[in-house]
C-alpha positions as CSV (number, residue, x, y, z in Angstrom):
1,X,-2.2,-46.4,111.3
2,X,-2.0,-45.3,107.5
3,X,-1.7,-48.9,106.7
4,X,-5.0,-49.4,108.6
5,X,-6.8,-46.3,106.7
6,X,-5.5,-47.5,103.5
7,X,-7.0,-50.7,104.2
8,X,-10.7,-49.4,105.5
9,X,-10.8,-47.2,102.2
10,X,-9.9,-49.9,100.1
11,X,-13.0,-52.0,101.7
12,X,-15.1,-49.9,102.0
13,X,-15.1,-48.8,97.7
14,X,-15.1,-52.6,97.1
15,X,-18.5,-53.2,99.1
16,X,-19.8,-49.8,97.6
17,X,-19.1,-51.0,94.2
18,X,-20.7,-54.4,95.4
19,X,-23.6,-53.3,96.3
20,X,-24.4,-50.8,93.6
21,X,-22.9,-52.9,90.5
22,X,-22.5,-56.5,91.1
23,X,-20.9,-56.5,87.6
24,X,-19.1,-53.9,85.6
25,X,-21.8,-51.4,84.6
26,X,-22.0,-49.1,81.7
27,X,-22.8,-45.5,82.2
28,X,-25.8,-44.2,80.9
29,X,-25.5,-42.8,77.1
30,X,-26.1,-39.3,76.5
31,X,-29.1,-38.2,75.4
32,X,-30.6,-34.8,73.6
33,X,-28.0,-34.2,71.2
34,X,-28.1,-31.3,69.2
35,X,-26.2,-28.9,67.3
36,X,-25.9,-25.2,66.0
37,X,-24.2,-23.2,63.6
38,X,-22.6,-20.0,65.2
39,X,-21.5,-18.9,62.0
40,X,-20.1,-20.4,58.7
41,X,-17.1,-21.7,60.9
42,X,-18.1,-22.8,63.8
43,X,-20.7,-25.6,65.3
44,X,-21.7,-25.3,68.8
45,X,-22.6,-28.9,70.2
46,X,-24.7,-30.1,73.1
47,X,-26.3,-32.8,74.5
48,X,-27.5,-33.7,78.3
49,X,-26.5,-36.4,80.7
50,X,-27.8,-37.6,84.0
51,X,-25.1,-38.6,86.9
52,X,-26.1,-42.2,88.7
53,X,-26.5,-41.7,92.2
54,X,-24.7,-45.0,93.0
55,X,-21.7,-43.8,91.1
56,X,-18.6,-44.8,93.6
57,X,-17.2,-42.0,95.7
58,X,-14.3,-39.7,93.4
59,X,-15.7,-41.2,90.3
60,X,-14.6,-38.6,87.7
61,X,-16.7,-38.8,83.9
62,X,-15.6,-37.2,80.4
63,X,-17.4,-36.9,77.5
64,X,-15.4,-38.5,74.0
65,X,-16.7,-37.7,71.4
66,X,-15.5,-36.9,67.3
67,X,-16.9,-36.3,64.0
68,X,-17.3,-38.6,60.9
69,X,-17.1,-38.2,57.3
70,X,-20.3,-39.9,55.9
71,X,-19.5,-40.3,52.3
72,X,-15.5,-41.5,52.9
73,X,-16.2,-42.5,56.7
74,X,-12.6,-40.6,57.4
75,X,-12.8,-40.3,61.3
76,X,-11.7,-37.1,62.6
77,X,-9.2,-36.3,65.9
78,X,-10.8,-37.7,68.9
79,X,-11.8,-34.9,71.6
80,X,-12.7,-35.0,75.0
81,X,-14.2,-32.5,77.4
82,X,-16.0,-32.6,80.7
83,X,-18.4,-29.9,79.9
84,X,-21.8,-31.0,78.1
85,X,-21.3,-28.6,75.4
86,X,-18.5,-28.3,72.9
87,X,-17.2,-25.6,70.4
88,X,-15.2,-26.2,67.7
89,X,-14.2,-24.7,63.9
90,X,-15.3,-27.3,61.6
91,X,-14.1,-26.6,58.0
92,X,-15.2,-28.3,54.9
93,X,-12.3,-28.5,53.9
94,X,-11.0,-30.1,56.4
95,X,-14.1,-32.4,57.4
96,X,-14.8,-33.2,53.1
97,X,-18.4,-33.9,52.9
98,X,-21.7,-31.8,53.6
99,X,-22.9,-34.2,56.1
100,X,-21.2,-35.4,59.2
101,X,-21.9,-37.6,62.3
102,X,-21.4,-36.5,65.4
103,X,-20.5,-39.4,67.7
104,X,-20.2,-39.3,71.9
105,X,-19.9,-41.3,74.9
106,X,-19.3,-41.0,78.7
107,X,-16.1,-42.6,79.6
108,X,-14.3,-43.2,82.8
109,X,-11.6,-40.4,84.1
110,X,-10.6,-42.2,86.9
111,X,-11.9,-44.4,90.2
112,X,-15.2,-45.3,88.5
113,X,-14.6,-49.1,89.7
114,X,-17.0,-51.2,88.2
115,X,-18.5,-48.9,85.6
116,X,-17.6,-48.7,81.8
117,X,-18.3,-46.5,78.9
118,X,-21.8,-45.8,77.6
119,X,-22.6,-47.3,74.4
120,X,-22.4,-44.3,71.8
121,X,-24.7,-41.9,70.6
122,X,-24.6,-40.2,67.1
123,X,-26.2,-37.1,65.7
124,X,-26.3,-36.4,61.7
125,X,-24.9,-33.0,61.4
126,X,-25.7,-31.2,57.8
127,X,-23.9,-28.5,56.1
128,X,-24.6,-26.6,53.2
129,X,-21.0,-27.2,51.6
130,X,-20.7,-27.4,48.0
131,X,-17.4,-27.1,45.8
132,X,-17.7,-23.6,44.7
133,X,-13.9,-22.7,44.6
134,X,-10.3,-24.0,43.1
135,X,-6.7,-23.6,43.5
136,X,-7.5,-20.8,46.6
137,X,-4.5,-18.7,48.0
138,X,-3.3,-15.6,49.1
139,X,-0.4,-13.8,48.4
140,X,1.1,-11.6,51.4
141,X,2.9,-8.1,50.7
142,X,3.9,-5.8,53.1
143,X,0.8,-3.3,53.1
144,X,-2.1,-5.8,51.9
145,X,-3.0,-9.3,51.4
146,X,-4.3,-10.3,48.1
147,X,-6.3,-13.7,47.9
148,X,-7.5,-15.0,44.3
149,X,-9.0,-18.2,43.3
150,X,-10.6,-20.3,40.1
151,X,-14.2,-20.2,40.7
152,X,-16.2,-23.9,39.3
153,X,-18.9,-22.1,38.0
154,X,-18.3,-18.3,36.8
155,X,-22.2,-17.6,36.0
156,X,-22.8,-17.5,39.8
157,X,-22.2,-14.3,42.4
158,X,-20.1,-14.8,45.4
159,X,-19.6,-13.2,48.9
160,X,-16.6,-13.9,51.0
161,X,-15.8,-13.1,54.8
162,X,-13.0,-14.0,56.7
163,X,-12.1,-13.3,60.4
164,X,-9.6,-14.7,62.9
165,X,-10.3,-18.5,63.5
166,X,-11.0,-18.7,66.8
167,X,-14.1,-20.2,68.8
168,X,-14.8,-16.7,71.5
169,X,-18.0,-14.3,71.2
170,X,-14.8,-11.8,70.3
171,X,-13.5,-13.7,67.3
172,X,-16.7,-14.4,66.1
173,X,-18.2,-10.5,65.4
174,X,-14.5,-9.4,63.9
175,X,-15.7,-11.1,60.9
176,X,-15.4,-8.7,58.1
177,X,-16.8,-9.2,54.4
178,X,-14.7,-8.5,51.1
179,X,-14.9,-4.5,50.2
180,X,-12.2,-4.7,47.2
181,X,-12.9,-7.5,44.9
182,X,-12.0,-7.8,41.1
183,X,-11.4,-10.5,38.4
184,X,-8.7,-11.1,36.3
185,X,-9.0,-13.4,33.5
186,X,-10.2,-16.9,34.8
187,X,-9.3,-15.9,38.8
188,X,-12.0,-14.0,40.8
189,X,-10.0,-12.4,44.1
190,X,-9.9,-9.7,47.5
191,X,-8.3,-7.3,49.1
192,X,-7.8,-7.8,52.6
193,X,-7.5,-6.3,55.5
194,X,-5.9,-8.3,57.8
195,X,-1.9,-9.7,59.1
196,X,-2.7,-13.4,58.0
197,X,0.8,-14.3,59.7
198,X,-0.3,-12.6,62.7
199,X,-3.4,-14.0,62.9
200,X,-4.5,-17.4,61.3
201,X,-7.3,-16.5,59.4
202,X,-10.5,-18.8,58.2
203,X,-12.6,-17.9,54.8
204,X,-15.7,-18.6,53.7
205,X,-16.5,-18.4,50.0
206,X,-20.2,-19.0,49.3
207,X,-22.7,-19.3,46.3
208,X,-26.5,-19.8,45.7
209,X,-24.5,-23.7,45.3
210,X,-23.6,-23.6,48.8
211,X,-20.5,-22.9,50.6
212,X,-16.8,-23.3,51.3
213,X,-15.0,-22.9,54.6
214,X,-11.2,-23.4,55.0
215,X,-7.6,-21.8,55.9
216,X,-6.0,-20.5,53.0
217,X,-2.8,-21.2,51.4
218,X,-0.4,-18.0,52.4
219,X,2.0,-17.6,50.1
220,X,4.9,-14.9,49.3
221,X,7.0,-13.6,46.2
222,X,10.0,-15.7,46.1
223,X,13.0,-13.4,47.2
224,X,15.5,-12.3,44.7
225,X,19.0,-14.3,44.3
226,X,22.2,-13.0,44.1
227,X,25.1,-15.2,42.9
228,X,28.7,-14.1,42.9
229,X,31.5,-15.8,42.2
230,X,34.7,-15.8,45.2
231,X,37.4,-18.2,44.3
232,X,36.3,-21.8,43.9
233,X,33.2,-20.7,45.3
234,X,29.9,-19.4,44.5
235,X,28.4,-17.4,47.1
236,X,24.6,-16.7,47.0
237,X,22.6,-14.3,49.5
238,X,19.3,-13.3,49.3
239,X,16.9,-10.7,50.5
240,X,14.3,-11.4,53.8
241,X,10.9,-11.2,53.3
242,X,9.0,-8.1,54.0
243,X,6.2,-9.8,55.7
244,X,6.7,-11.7,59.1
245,X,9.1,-9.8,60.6
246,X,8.7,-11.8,63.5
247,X,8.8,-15.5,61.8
248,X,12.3,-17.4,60.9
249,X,12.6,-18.3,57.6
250,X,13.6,-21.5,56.1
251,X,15.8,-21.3,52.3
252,X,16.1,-23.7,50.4
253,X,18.4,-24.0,47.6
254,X,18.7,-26.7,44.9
255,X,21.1,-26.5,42.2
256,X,22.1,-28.5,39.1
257,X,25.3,-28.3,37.1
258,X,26.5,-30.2,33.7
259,X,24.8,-33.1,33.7
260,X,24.7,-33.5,37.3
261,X,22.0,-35.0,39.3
262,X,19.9,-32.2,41.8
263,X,21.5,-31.2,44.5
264,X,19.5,-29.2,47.5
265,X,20.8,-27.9,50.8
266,X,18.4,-26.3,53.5
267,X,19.5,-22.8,55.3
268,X,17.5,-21.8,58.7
269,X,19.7,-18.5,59.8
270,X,19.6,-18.3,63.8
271,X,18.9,-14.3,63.6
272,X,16.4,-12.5,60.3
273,X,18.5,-9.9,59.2
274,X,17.8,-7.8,55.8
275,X,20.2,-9.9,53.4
276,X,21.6,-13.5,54.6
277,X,24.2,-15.0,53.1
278,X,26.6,-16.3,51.9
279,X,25.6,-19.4,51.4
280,X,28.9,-20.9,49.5
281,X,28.5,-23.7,46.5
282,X,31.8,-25.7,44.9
283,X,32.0,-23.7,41.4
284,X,33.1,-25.6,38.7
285,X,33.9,-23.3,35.8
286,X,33.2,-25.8,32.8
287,X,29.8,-26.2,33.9
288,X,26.5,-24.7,33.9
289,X,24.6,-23.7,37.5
290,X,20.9,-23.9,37.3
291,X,19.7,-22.7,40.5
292,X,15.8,-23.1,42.2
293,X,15.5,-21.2,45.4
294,X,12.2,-22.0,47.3
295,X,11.0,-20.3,50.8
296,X,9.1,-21.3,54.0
297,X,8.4,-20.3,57.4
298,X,9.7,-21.8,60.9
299,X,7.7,-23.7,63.0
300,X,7.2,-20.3,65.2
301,X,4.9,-18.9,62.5
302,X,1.7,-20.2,60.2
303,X,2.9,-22.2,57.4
304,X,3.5,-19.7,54.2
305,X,5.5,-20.8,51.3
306,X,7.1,-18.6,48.3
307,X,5.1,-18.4,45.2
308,X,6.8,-20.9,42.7
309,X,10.7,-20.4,43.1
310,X,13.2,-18.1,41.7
311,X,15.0,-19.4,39.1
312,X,18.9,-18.3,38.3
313,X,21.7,-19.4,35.9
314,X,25.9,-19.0,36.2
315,X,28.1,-19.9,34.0
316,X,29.0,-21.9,30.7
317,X,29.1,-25.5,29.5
318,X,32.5,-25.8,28.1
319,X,34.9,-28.7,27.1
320,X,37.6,-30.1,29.4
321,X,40.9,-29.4,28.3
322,X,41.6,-33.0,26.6
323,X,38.6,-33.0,24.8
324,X,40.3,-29.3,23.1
325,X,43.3,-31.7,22.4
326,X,41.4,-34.4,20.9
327,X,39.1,-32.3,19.0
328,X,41.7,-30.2,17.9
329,X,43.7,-33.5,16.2
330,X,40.5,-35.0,14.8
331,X,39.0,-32.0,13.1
332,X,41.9,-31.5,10.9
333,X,42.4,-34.9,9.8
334,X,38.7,-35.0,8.7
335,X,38.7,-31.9,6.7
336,X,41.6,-33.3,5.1
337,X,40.0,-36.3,3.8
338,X,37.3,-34.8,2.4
339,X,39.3,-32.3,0.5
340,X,41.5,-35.3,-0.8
341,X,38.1,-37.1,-1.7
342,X,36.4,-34.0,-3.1
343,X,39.7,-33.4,-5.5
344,X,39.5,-37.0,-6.6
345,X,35.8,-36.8,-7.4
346,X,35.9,-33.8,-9.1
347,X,39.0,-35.0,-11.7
348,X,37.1,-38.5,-12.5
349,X,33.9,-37.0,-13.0
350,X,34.9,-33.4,-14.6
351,X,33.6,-33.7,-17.7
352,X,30.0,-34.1,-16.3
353,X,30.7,-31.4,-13.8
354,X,32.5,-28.6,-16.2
355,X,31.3,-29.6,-19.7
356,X,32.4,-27.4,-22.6
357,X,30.6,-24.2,-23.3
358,X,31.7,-23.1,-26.8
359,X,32.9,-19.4,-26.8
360,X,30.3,-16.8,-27.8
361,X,31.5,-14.8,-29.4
362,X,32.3,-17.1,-32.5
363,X,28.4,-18.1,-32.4
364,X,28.3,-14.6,-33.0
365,X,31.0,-14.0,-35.7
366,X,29.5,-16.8,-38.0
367,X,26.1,-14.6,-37.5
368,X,27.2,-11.8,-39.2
369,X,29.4,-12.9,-42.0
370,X,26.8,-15.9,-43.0
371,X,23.7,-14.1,-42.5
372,X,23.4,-13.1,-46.2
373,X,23.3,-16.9,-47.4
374,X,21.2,-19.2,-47.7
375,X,20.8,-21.7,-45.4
376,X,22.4,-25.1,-46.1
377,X,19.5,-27.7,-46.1
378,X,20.3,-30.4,-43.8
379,X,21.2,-33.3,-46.2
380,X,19.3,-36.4,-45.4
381,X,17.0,-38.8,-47.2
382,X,14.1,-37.2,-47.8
383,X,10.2,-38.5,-48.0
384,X,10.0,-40.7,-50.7
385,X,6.3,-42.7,-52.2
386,X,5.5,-45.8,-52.7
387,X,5.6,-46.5,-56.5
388,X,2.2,-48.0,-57.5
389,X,2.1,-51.2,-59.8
390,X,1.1,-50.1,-63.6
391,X,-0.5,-52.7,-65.5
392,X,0.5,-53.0,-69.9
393,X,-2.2,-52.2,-71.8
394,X,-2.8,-54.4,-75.3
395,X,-4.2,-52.9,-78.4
396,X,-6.6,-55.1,-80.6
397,X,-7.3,-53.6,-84.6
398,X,-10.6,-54.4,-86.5
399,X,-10.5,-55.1,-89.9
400,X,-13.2,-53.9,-92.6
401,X,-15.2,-57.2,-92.3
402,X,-14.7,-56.5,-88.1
403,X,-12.8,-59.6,-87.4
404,X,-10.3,-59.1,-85.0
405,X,-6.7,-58.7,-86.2
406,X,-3.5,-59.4,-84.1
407,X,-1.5,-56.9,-83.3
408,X,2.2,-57.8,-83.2
């Protein structure tokens, strides 16, 4: 009998889908797509669709649909729903670009013999996102959350509200606006009021530029280190956070010693207590520990990281005991030579080192018994002239009658 029933059902869809489709069948595309903003965080979308009549019996429909990047094409998680409406947070920082296609079609669920998926629709969605901040995050304390950020262009004014990212009417009126901001330096930053471990929160910085939308980066002050030494081990603890009191924590600790490569071990205690430790490290005592210790939260909790590391030293660099021996041998010798070598060079070359000073006070004894005397001139050839050549000179006598007479 069930065999039979089995068999009439089975004939029965396979003239229905006979009659209706004679071939495999696409389902109608969607058709009005549209699309509104509920608030800086959140896009409402809709669109309407008309069932076939001659859809086979238990034929069950879903709408796929997913939203594209424009500029980089980067398609986004594929979604499906079987309402014509869909609500979603849509970042831009997670979507990248201030224009986005919105792409659907109607695809089967199930026992829809003979009918495909609808060609696909698309709607060009724009956003007014613009780059208007850098390096965005907020550091948790116990009482307050403090966000602060770089701001690309410091001319223009700012407004930022945050909220609980959700998609209900209720988490979309809690969002609140900043009421303590200030500036330090080149960081513009908030005071806020709100758990962000508690409750994963969504921003929106905006400018007369345009806009940004995003989860922030939730980070903490690295917890302080303490390293003692126990034997041939160093044991380090550390203090808990005071935020999260219901996350597990992740520790790790990377450490370097001598000339050592890095080495890094992971701790994830079962049970938060105040202090956890120890966590024991092989201490060698000739080297020098150079310790990083980073924090971050179990998967039961948003992702929040400690601010930089803390940083810690222990210990000394010292030589191994045959290096002592052999330095203690080597030095010695090598003094030793250059004393030997200094000695030699200064007897060879003593006369240009040490030359003789004469003894003042005999400059200063021939002073005063000469200083009556005359000074002895400085025998020497003195400046002598050229003699000039000197011609004879002749004498002639006149006689009476004036003829000349010789003089011999």
């Amino acid at each position: 009998m069930t065999v039979t029933l089995e068999f009439f059902t089975f004939l029965y869809t396979a003239i229905i889908t006979v009659v209706y489709c004679q071939a495999d069948c696409p389902f109608p595309a969607p058709r009005n797509l549209s699309y509104r903003w509920m608030d800086p965080f959140t896009l409402k979308l809709s669109w309407f669709w008309e069932k076939p009549d001659n859809l086979p019996p238990g034929c069950e429909i879903s709408y796929e649909l997913n939203l594209e990047n424009t500029d980089t094409h980067r398609v986004g998680e594929t979604l499906r729903t079987e309402s014509r409406h869909f609500i979603n947070n849509c970042l831009t920082e997670e979507m990248g670009s201030g224009q986005w296609e919105f792409n659907i079609q109607v695809v089967s669920s199930g026992s829809c013999h003979g009918w495909n998926s609808s060609r696909r629709e698309n709607k060009i969605i724009n956003t007014p996102r613009a780059e208007v901040v850098k390096d965005f995050q907020c550091l948790l304390r116990s009482n307050e959350t403090n966000c602060s950020w770089i701001p690309v262009d410091p001319s223009l004014n700012w407004t930022l509200s945050y909220r609980s990212c959700g998609t209900t009417a209720e988490d979309i009126r809690s969002t609140k606006e900043c009421d303590r901001p200030y500036r330090s330096g080149k960081r513009c930053g908030c005071f806020l009021k709100v758990d962000a471990i508690a409750k994963d929160i969504c921003v929106c910085v905006k400018t007369e530029a345009g806009l940004n939308t995003f989860k922030p980066k939730l980070v903490i002050p690295p917890p302080k280190l303490s390293i003692k030494e126990s034997g041939d081990n160093l044991n380090l603890t550390w203090t808990t956070p005071d935020v999260g009191k219901y996350c597990t924590w992740k520790y790790m600790v990377c450490y370097k010693k001598c000339n050592e490569d890095k080495v890094c071990q992971t701790f994830q205690p079962i049970m938060d207590t105040e202090e956890h430790g120890p966590m024991r490290v092989p201490y060698d005592r000739s080297c020098l520990y150079e310790f990083q210790f980073n924090t971050t939260s179990g998967e039961n909790c948003v992702p929040v990281f400690s601010n930089g590391g803390a940083n810690a030293t222990y210990g000394s660099n010292k030589l191994h005991d045959g290096t002592l021996t052999v330095v203690s041998i080597v030095i010695p010798v090598i003094l030793s030579v250059c004393v030997i070598l200094s000695c030699y060079c200064f007897r060879r070359h003593r006369a240009i080192i040490c030359p003789n000073i004469p003894d003042p006070s005999a400059i200063f004894k021939e002073m005063m018994v000469n200083g009556n005397k005359e000074h002895k001139i400085a025998t020497g050839s003195l400046y002598t002239p050229v003699s000039e050549p000197v011609e004879p000179c002749k004498i002639t006598l006149l006689t009476e009658n004036g003829v000349l007479q010789q003089n011999t």
